[in-house]
Steps between C-alpha positions, in 0.01 A plus 500: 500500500647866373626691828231846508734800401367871646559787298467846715424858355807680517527807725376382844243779678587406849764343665446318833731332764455207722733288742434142514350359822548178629126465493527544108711157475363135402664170621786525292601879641453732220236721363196314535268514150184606690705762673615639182127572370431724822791682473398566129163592584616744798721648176202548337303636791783757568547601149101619513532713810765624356315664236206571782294190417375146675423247311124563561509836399663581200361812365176322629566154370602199632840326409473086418772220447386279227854350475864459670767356343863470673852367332754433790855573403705411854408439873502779734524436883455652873570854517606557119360842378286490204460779272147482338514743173134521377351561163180572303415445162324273230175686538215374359101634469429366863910479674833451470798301652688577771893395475742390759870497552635398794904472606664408782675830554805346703556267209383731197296206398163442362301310695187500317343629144088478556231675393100546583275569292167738629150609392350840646115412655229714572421303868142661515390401150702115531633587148824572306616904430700637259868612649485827637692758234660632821633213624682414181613856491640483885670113460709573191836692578582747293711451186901585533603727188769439343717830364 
């Protein structure tokens, strides 16, 4: 079976630091796979209040996962610092992705590539929305000129 490969958008949006805990670890004593999703979701969470939102409230809309895919690249263990570099793009009528990077910064090491994918939901009427024009506007960094 093919190994999944990640592609990120380029330019990460935020950047986000974490130490490893021992409570992060599995059996074997590095980064547990489990562990690894919440700390990409808390990326996620903390790139949105960043840029004032929650994920229930995004210019009145409601943020969804409709799917998470992670390629592992090396192990990380107890008390390594993680540098989470977080992306947006691919949008579509009703979302977008959202790309990760993470390195062990002691190392300079990539850890992870992964990437989830979202839909924007209008919670009251239980049905899809179009992505705010804002929010694409206040995700994408600007463009670097070249002279």
């Amino acid at each position: 079976m093919p190994r999944i490969k990640v592609s990120t958008p380029e330019n990460p949006r935020f950047r986000m630091e974490r130490k490893v805990g021992i409570s992060d670890l599995n059996y074997a004593r590095h980064l547990d796979s489990l562990a690894m999703v919440g700390i990409l979701h808390e990326a996620r969470l903390q790139m949105l209040a960043d840029l004032g939102f929650t994920e229930g409230n995004i210019f009145g809309l409601g943020m969804v996962v409709t799917d998470f895919a992670i390629e592992y690249r090396a192990e990380s263990f107890a008390n390594d610092v993680l540098v989470i570099d977080v992306s947006v793009g691919e949008f579509n009528r009703y979302g977008c992705d959202i790309g990760f990077t993470v390195h062990n910064s002691g190392l300079d090491q990539v850890i992870c590539k992964a990437k989830i994918g979202v839909v924007f939901m209008d919670f009251d009427k239980h049905q899809l929305a179009d992505v705010p024009e804002a929010f694409k506007v206040r995700t994408t960094p600007p463009k670097v000129q070249v002279a």
